[in-house]
CHARMM internal coordinates of N, CA and C (Angstrom, degrees):
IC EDIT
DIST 1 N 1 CA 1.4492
DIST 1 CA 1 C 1.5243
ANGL 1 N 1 CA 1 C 111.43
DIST 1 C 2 N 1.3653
ANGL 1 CA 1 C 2 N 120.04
DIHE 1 N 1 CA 1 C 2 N -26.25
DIST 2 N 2 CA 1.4253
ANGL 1 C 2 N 2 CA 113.91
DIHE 1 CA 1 C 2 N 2 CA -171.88
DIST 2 CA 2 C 1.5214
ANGL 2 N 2 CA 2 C 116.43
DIHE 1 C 2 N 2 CA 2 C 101.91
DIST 2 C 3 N 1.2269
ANGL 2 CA 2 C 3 N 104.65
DIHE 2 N 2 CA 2 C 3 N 175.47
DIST 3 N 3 CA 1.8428
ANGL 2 C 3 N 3 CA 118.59
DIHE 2 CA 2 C 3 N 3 CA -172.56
DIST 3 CA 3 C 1.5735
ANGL 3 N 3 CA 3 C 86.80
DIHE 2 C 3 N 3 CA 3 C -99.01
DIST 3 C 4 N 1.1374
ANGL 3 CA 3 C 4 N 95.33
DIHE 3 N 3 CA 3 C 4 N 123.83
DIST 4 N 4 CA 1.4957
ANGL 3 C 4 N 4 CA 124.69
DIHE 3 CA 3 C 4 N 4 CA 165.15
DIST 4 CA 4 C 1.7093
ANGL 4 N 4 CA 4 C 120.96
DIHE 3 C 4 N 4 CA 4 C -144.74
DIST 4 C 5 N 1.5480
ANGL 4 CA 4 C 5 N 110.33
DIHE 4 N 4 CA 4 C 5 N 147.53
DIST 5 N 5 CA 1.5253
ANGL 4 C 5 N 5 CA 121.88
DIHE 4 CA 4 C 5 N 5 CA -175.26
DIST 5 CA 5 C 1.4721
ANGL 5 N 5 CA 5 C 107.83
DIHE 4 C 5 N 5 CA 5 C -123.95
DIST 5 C 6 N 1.0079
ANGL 5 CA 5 C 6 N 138.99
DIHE 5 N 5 CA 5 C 6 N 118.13
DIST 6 N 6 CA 1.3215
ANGL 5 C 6 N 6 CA 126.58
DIHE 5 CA 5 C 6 N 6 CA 164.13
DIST 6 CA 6 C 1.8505
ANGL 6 N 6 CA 6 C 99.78
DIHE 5 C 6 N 6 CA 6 C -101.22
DIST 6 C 7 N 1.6634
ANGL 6 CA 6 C 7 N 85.70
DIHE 6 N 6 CA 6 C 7 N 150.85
DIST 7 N 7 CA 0.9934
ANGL 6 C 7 N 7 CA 120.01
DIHE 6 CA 6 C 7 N 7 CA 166.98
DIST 7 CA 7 C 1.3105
ANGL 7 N 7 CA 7 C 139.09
DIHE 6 C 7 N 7 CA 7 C -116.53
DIST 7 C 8 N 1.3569
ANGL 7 CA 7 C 8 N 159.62
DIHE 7 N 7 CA 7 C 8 N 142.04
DIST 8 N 8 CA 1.2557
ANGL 7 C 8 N 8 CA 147.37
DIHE 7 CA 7 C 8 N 8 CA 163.00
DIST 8 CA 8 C 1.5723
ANGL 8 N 8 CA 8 C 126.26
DIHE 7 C 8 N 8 CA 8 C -118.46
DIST 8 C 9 N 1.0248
ANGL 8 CA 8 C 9 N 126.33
DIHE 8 N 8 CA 8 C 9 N 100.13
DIST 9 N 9 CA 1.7447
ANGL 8 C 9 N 9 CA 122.89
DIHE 8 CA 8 C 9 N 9 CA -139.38
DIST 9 CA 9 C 1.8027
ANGL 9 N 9 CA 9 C 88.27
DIHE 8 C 9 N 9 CA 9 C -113.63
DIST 9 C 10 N 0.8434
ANGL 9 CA 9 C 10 N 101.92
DIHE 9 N 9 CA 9 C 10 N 152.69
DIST 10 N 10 CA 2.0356
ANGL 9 C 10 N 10 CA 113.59
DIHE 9 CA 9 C 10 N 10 CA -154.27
DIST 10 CA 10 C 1.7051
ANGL 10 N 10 CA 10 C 90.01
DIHE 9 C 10 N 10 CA 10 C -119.88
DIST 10 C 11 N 1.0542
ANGL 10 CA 10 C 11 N 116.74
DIHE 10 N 10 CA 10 C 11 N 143.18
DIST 11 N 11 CA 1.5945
ANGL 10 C 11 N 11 CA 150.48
DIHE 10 CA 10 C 11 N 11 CA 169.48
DIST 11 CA 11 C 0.8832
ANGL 11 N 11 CA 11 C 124.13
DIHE 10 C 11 N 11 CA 11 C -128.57
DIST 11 C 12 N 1.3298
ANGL 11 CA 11 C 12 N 115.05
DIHE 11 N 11 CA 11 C 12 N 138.15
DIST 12 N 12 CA 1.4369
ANGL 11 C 12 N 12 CA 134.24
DIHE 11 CA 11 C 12 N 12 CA 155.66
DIST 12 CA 12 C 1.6614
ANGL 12 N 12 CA 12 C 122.64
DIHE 11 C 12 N 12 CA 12 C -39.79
DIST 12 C 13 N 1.5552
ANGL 12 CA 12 C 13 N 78.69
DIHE 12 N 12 CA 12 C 13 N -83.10
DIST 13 N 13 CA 1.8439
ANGL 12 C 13 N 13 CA 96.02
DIHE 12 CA 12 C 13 N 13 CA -177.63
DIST 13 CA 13 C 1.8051
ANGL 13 N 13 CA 13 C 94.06
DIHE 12 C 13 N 13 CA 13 C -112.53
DIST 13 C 14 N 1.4414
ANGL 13 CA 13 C 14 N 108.53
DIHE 13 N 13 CA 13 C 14 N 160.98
DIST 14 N 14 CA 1.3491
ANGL 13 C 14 N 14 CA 123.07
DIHE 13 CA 13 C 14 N 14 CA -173.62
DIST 14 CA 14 C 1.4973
ANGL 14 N 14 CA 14 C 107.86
DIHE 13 C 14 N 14 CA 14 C -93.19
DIST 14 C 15 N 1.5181
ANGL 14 CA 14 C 15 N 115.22
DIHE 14 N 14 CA 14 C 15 N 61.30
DIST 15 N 15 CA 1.5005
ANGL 14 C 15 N 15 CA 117.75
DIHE 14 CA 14 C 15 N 15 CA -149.97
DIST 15 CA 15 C 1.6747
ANGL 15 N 15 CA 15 C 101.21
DIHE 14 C 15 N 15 CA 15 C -53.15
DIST 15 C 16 N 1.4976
ANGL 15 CA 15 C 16 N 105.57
DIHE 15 N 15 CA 15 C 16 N -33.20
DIST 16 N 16 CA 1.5163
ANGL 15 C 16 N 16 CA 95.52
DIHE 15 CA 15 C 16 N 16 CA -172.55
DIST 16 CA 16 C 1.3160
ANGL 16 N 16 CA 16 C 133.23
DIHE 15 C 16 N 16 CA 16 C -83.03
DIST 16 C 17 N 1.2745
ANGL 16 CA 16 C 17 N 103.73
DIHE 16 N 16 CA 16 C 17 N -15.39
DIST 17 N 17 CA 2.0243
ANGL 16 C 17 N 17 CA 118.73
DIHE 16 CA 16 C 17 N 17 CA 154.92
DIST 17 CA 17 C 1.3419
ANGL 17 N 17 CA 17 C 98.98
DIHE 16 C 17 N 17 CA 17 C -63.10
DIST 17 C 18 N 1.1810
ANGL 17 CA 17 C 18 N 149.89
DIHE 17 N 17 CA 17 C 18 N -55.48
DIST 18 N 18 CA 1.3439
ANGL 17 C 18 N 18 CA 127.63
DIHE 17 CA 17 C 18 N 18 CA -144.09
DIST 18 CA 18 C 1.9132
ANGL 18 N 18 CA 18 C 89.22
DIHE 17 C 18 N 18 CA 18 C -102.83
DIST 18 C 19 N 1.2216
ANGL 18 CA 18 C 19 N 135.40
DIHE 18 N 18 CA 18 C 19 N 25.94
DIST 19 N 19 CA 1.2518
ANGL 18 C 19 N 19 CA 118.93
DIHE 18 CA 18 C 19 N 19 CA 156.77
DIST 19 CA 19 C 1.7427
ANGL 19 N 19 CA 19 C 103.62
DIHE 18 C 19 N 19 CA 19 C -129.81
DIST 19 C 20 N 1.5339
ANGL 19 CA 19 C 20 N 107.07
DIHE 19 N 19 CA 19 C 20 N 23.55
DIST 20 N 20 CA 1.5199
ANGL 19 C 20 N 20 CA 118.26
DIHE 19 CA 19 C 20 N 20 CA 157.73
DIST 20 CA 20 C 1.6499
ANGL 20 N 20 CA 20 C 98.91
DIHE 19 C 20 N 20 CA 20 C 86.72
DIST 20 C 21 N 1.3592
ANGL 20 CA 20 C 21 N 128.02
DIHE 20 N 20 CA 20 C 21 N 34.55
DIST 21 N 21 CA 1.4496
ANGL 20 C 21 N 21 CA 117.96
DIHE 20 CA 20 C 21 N 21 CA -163.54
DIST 21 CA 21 C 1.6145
ANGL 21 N 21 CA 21 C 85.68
DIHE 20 C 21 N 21 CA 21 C -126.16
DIST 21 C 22 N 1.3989
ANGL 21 CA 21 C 22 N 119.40
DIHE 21 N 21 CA 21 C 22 N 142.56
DIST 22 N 22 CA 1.7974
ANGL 21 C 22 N 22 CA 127.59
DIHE 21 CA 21 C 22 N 22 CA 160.86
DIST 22 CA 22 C 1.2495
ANGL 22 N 22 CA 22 C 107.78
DIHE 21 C 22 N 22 CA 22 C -30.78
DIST 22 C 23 N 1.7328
ANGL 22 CA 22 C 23 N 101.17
DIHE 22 N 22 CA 22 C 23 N -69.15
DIST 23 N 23 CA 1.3604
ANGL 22 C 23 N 23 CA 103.39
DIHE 22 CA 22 C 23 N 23 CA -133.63
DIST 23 CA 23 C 0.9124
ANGL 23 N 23 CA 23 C 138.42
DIHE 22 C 23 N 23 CA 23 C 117.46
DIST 23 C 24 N 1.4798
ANGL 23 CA 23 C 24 N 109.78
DIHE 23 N 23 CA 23 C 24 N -5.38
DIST 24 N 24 CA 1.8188
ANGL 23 C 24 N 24 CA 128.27
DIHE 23 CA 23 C 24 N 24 CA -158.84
DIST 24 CA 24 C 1.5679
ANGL 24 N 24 CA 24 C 89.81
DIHE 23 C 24 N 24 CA 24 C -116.00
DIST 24 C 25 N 1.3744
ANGL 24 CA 24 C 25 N 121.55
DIHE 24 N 24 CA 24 C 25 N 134.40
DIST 25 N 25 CA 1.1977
ANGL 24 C 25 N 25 CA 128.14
DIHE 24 CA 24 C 25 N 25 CA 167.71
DIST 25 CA 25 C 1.1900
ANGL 25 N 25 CA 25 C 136.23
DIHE 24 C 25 N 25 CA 25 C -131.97
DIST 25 C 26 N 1.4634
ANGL 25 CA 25 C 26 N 144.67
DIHE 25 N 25 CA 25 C 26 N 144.99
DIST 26 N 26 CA 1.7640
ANGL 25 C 26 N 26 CA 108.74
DIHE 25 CA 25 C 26 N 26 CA -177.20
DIST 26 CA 26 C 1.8859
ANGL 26 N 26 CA 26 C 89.57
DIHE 25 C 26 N 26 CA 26 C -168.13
DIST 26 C 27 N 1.2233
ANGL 26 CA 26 C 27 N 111.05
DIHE 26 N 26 CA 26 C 27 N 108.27
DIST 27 N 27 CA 1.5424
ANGL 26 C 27 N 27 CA 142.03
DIHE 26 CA 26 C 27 N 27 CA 176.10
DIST 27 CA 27 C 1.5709
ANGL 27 N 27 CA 27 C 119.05
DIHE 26 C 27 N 27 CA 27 C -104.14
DIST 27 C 28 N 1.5775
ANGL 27 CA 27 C 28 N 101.83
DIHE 27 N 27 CA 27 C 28 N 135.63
DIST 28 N 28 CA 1.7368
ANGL 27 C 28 N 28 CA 98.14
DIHE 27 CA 27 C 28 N 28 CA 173.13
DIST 28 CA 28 C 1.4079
ANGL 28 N 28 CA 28 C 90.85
DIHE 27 C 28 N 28 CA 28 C -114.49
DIST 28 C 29 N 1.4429
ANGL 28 CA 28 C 29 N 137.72
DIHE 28 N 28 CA 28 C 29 N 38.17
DIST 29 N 29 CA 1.2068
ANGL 28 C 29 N 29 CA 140.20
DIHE 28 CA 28 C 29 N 29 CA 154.37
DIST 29 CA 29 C 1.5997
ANGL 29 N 29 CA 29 C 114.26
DIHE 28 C 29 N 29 CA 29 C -32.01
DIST 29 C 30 N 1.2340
ANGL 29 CA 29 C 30 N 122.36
DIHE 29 N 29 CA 29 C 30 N 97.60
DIST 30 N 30 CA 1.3206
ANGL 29 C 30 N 30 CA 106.26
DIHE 29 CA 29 C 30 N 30 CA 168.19
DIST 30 CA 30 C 1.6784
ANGL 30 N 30 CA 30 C 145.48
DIHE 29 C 30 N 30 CA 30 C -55.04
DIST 30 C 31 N 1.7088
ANGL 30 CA 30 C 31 N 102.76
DIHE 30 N 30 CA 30 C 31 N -14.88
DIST 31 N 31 CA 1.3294
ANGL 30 C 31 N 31 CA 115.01
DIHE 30 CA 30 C 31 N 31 CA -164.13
DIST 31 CA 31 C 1.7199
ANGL 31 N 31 CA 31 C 89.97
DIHE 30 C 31 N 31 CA 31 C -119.13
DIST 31 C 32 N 1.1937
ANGL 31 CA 31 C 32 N 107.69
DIHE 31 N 31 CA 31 C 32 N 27.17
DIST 32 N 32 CA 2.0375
ANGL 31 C 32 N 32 CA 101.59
DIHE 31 CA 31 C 32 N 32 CA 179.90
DIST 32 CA 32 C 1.8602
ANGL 32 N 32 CA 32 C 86.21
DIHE 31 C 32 N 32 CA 32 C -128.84
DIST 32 C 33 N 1.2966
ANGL 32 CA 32 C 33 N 110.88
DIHE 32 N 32 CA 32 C 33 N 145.35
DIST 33 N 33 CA 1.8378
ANGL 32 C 33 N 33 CA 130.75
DIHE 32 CA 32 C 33 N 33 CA 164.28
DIST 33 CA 33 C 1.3369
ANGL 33 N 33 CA 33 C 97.01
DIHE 32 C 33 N 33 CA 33 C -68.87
DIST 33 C 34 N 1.2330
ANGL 33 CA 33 C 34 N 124.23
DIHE 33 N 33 CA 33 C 34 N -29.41
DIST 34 N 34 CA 1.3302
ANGL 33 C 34 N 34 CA 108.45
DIHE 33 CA 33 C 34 N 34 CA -165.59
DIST 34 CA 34 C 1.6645
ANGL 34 N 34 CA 34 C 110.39
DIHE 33 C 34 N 34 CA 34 C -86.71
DIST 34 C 35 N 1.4893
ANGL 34 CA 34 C 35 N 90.86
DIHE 34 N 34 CA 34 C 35 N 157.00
DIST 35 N 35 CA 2.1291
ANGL 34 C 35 N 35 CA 108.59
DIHE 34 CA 34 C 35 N 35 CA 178.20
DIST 35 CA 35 C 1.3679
ANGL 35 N 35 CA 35 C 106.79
DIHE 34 C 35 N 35 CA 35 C -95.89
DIST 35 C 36 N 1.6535
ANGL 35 CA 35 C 36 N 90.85
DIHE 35 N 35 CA 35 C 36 N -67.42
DIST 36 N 36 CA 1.9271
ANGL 35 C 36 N 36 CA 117.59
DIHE 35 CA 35 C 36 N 36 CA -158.52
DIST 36 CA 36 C 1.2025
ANGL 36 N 36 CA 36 C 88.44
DIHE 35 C 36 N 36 CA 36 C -158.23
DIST 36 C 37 N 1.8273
ANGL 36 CA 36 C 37 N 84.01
DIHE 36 N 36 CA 36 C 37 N 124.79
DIST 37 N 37 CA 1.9486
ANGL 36 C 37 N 37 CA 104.71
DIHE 36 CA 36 C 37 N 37 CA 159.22
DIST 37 CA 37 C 1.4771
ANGL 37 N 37 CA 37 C 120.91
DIHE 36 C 37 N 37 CA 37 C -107.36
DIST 37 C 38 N 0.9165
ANGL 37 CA 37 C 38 N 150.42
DIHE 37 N 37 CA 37 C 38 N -171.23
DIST 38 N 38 CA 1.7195
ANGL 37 C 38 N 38 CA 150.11
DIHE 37 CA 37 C 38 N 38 CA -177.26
DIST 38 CA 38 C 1.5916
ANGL 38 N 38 CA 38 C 113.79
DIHE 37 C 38 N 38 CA 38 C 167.77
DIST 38 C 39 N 1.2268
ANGL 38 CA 38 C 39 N 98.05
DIHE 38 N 38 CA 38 C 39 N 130.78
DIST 39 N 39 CA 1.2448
ANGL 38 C 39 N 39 CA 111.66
DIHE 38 CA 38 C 39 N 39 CA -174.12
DIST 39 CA 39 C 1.7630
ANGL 39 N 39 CA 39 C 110.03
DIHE 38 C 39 N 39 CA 39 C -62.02
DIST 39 C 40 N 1.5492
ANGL 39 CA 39 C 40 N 107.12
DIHE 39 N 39 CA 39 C 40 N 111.52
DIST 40 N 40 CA 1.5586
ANGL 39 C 40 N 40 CA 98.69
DIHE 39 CA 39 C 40 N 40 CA -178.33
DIST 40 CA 40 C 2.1314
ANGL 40 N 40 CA 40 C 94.21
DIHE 39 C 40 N 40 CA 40 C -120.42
DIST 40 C 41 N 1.1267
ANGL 40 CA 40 C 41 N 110.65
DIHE 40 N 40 CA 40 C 41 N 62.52
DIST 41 N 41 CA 1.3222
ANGL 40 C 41 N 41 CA 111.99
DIHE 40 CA 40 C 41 N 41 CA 141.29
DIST 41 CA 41 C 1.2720
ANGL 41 N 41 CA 41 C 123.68
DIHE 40 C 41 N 41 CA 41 C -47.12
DIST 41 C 42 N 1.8488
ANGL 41 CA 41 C 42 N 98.71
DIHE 41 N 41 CA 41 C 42 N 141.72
DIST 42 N 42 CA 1.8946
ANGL 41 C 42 N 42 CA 101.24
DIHE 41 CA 41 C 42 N 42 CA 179.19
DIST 42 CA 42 C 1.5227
ANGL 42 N 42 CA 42 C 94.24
DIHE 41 C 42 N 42 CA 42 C -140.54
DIST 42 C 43 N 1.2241
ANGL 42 CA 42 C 43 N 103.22
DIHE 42 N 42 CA 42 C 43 N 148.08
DIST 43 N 43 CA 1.6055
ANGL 42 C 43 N 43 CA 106.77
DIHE 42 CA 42 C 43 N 43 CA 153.42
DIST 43 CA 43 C 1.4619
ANGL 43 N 43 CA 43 C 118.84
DIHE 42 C 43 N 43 CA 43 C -111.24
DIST 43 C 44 N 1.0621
ANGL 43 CA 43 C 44 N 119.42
DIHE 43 N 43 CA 43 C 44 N 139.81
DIST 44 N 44 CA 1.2637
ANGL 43 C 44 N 44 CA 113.59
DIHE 43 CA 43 C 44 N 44 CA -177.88
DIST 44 CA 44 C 1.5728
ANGL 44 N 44 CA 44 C 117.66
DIHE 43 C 44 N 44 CA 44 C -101.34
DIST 44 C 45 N 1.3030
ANGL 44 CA 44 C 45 N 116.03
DIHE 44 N 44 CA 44 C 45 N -164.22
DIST 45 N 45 CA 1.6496
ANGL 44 C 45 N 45 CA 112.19
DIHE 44 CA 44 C 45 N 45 CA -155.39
DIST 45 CA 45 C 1.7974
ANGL 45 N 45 CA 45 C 90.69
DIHE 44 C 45 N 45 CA 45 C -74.13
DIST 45 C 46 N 1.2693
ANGL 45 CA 45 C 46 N 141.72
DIHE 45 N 45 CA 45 C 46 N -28.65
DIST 46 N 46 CA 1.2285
ANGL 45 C 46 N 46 CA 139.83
DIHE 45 CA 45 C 46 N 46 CA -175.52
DIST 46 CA 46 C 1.8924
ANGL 46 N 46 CA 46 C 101.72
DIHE 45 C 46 N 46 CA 46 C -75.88
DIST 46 C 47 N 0.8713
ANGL 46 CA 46 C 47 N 102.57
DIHE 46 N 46 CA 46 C 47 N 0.63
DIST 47 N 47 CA 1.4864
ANGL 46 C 47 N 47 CA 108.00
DIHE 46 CA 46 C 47 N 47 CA 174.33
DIST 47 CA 47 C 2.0292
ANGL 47 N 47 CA 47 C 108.19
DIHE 46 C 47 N 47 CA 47 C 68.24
DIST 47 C 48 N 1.5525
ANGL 47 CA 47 C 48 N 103.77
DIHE 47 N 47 CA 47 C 48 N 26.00
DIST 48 N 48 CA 1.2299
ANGL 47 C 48 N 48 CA 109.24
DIHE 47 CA 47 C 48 N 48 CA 171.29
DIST 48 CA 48 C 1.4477
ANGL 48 N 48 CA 48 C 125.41
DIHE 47 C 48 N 48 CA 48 C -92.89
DIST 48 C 49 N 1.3894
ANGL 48 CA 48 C 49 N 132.38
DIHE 48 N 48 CA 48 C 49 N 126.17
DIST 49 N 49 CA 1.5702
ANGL 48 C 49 N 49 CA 117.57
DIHE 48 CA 48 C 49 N 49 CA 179.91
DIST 49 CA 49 C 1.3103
ANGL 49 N 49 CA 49 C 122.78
DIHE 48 C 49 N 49 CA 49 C -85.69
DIST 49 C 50 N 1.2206
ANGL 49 CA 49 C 50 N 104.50
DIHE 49 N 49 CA 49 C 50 N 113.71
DIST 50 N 50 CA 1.7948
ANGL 49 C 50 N 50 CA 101.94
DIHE 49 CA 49 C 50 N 50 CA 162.32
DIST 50 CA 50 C 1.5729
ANGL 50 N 50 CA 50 C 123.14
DIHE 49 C 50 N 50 CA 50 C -63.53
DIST 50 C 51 N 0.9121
ANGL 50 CA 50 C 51 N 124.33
DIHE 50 N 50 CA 50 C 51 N 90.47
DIST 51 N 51 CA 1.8484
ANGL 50 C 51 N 51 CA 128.60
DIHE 50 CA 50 C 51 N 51 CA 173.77
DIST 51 CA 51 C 1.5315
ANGL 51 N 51 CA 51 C 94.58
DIHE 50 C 51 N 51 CA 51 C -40.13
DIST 51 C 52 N 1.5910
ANGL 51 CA 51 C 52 N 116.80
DIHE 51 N 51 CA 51 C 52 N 145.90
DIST 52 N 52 CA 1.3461
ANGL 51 C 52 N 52 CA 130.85
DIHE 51 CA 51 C 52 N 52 CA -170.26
DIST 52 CA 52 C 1.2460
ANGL 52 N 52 CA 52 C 105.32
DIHE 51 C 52 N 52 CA 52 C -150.78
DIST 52 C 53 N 1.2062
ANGL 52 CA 52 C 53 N 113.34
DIHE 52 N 52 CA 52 C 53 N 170.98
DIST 53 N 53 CA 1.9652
ANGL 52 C 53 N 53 CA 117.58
DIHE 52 CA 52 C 53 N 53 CA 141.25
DIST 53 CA 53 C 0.8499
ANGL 53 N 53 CA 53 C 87.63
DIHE 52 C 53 N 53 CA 53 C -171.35
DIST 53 C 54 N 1.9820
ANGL 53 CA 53 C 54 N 100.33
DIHE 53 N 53 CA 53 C 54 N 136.73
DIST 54 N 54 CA 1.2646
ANGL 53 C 54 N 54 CA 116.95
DIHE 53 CA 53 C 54 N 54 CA 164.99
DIST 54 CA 54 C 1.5333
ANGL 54 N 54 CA 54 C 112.40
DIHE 53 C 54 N 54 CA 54 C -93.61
DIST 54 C 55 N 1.2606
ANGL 54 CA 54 C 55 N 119.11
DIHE 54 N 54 CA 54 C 55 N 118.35
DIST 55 N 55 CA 1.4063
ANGL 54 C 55 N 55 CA 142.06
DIHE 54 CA 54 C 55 N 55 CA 165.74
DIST 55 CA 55 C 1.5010
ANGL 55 N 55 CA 55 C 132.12
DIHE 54 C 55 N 55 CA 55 C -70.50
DIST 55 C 56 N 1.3738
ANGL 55 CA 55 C 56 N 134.29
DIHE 55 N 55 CA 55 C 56 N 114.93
DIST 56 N 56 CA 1.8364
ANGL 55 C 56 N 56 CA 120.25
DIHE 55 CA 55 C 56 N 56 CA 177.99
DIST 56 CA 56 C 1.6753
ANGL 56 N 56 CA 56 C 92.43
DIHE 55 C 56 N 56 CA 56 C -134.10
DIST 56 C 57 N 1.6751
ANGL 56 CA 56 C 57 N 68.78
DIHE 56 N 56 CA 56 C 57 N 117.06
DIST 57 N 57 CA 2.0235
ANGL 56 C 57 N 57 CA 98.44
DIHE 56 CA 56 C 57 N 57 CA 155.99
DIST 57 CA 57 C 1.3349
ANGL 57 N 57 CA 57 C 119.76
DIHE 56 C 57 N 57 CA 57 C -57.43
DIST 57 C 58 N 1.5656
ANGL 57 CA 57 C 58 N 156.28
DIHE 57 N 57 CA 57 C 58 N 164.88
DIST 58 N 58 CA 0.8785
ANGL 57 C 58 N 58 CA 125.71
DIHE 57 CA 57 C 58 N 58 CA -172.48
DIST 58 CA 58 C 1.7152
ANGL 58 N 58 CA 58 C 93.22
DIHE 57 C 58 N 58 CA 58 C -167.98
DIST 58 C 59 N 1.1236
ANGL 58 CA 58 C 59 N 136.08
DIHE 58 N 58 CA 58 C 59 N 141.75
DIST 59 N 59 CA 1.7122
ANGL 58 C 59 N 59 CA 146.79
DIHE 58 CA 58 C 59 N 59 CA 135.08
DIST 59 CA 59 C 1.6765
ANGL 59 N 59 CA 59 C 92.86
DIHE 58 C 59 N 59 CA 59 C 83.98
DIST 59 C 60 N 1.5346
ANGL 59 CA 59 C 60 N 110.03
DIHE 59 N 59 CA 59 C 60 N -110.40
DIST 60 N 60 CA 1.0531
ANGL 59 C 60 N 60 CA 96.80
DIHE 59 CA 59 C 60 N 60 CA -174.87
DIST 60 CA 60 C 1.5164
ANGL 60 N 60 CA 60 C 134.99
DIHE 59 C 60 N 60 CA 60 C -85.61
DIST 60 C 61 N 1.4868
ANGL 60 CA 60 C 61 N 87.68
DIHE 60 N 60 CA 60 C 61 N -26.50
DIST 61 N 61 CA 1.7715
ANGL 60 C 61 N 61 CA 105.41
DIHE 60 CA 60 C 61 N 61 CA 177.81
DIST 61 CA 61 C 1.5525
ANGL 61 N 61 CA 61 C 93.79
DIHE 60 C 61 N 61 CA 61 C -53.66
DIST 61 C 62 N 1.5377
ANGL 61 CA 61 C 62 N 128.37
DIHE 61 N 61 CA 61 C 62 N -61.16
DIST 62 N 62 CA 1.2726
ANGL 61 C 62 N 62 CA 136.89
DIHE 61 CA 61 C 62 N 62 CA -165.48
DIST 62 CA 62 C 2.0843
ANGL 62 N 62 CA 62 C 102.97
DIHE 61 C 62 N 62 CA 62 C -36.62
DIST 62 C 63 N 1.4427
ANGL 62 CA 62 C 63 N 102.31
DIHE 62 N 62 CA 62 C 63 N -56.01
DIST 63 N 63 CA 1.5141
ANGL 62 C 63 N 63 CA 108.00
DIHE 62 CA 62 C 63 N 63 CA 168.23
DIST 63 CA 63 C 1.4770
ANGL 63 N 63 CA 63 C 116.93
DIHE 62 C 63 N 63 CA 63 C -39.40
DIST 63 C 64 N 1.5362
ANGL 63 CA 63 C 64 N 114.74
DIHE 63 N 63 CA 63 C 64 N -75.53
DIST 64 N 64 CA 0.8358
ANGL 63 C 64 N 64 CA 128.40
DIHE 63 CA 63 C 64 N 64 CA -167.63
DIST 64 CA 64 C 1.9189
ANGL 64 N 64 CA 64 C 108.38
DIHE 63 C 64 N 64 CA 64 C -35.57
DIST 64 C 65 N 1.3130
ANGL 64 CA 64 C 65 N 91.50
DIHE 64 N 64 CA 64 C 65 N -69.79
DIST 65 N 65 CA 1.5929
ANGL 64 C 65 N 65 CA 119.07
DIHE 64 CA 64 C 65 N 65 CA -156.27
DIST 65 CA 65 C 2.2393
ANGL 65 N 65 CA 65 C 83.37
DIHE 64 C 65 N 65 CA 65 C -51.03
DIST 65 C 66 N 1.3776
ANGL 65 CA 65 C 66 N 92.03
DIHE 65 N 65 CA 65 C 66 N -57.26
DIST 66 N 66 CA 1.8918
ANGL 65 C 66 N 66 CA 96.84
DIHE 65 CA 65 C 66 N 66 CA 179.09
DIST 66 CA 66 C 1.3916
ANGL 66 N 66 CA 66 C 112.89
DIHE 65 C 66 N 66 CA 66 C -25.20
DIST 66 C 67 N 1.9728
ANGL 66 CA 66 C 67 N 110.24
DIHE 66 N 66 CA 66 C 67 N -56.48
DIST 67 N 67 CA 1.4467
ANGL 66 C 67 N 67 CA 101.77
DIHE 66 CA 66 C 67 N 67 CA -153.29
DIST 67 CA 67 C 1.7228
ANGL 67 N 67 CA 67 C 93.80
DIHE 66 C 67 N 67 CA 67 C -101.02
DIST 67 C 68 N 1.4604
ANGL 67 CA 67 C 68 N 119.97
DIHE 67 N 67 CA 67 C 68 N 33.24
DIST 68 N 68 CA 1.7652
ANGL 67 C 68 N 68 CA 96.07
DIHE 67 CA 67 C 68 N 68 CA 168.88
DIST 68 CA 68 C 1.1925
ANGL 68 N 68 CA 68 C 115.82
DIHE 67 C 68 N 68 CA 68 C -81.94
DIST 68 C 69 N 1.3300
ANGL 68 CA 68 C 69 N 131.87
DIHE 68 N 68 CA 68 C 69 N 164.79
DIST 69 N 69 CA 1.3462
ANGL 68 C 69 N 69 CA 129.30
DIHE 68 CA 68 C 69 N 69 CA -163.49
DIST 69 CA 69 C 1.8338
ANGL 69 N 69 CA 69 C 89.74
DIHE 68 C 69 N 69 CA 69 C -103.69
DIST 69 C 70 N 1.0358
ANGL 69 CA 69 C 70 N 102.25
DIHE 69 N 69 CA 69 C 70 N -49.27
DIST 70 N 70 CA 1.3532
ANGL 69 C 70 N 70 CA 95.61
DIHE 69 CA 69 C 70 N 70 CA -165.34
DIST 70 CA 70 C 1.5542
ANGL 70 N 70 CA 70 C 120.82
DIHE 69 C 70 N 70 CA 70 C -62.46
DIST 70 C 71 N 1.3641
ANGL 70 CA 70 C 71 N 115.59
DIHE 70 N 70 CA 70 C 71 N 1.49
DIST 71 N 71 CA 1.7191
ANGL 70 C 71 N 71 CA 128.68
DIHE 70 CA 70 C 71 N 71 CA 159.14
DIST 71 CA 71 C 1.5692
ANGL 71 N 71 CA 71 C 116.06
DIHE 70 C 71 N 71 CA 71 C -98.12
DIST 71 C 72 N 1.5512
ANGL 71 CA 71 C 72 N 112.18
DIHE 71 N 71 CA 71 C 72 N -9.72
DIST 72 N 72 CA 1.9966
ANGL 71 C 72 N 72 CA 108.09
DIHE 71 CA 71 C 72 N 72 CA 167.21
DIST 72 CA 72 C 1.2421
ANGL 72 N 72 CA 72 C 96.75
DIHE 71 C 72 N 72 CA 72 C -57.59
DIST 72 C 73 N 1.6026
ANGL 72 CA 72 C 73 N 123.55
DIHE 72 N 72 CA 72 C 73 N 160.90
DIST 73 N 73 CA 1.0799
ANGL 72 C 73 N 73 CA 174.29
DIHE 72 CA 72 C 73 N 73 CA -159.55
DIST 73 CA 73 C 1.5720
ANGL 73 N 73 CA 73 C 90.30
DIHE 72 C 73 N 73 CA 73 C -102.66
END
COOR INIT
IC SEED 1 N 1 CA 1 C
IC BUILD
């Protein structure tokens, strides 16, 4: 399958629903980490939505972004 990272990056407001956009994204940008984004909205049991997107790193960016030092822990 390949080197892949998921991510899930948390929001406030769902800026890209309310300017009529998915949310769904997918770039062979060489100079962006990102692969594919998708709208992973939730509501929870209070019937409130957490704004989301699920994000995947991918091939080489996935490398790259892996071995920076300045993102270790």
């Amino acid at each position: 399958m390949g080197s892949y990272i998921k991510v899930i990056i948390l929001y406030k407001k769902a800026y890209w629903r309310e300017k009529g956009f998915s949310g769904e994204m997918i770039t062979d940008c060489k100079d962006s980490p990102l692969l594919t984004a998708y709208d992973d909205c939730k509501t929870n049991e209070k019937g409130e939505v957490q704004p989301a997107l699920l994000v995947f790193l991918g091939g080489n960016m996935h490398r790259y972004w892996k071995q920076r030092e300045d993102l270790k822990q």
